[in-house]
N, C-alpha and C positions, 0 to 999 in steps of 0.2 A: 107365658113360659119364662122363668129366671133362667138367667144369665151367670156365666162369670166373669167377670171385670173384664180378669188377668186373660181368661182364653177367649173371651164371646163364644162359649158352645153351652147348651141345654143343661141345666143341670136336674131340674124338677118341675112337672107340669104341675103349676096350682089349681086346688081345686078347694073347697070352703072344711071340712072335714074328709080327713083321712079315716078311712077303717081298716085301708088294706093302702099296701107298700110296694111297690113293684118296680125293682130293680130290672132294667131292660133297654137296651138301645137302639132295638129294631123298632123302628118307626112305624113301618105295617105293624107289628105286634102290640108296640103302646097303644096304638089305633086298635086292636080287636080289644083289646083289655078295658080301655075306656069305654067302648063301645058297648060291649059285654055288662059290663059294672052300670052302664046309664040305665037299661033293660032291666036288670038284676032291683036298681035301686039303692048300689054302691056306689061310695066316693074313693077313688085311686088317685091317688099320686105317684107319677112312675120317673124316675132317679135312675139317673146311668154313672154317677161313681159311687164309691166305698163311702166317701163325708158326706152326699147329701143325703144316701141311706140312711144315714146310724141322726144325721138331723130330724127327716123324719121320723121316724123312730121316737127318739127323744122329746119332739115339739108332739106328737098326736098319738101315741098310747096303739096303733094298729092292734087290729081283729088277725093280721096274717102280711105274710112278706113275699111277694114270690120274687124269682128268683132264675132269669135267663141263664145256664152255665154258657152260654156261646157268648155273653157280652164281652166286650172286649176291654172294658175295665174292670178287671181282676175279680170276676165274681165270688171263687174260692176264699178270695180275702172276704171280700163286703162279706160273708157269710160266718167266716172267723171273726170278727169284728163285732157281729152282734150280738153271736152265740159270748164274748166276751161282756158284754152288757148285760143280757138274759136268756138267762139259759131254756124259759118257757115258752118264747114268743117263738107262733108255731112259721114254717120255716117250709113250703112249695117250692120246688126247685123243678125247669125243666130243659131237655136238650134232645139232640140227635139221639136216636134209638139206638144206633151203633158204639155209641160214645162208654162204654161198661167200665173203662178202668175212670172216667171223669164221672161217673154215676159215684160209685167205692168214695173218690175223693170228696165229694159233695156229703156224704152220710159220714165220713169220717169229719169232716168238716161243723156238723153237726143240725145239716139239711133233714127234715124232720119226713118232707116226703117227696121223693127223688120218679119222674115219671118223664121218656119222652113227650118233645112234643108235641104230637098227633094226640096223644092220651089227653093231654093238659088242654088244648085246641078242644076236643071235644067234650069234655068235663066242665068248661072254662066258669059256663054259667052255675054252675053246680057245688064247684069249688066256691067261688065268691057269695053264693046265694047262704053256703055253710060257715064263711065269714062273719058275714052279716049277723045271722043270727047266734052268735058265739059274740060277739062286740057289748 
């Protein structure tokens, strides 16, 4: 896992190819994604700020980006950020079921598919399976 100098906290798990991007800080969750994706037979790299996104991004061409809205480094932005980059790379977004007015902000944002996370948890492999095969 990288590092940053300045703070010592996580910035990006390495993995050899990226196909898919995954902005997320919950640790259980990187944990099912990784998981999910070794099953699937995808490579994830999962990024908890707005700069080491949009690096990925930039260094590996992703199949797809998801996109925790609970993360607690400014997901809304990371999501403006990329949508300022490319306006085609498609854009998985998930949160609290109750969360409707941070759903709105997510699509206005230019989050391409906005789904709590119970739905995304149960998709998980299916989403990343339709990555893959779009890479």
């Amino acid at each position: 896992m990288l590092t940053s100098a300045a703070h010592d906290t996580p910035k990006c798990e390495v993995n050899r190819v990226a196909q898919i991007v995954a902005f997320v800080d919950d640790l259980f969750f990187q944990a099912k994604i990784l998981e999910t994706a070794k099953h699937v037979g995808v490579e994830v790299r999962t990024c908890t700020t707005p700069e080491a996104l949009l690096a990925e991004i930039a260094k590996h061409s992703p199949a797809l980006v998801v996109v925790d809205l609970n993360a607690r480094n400014q997901p809304l932005e990371a999501i403006k950020q990329v949508r300022a980059v490319s306006s085609t790379l498609p854009l998985t977004c998930f949160l609290s079921h109750v969360q409707v007015e941070l759903a709105e902000k997510a699509r206005a944002a230019g989050c391409t598919d906005v789904m709590p996370r119970s739905k995304f948890t149960q998709h998980l492999a299916t989403i990343l399976a339709h990555a893959k095969s779009h890479s």
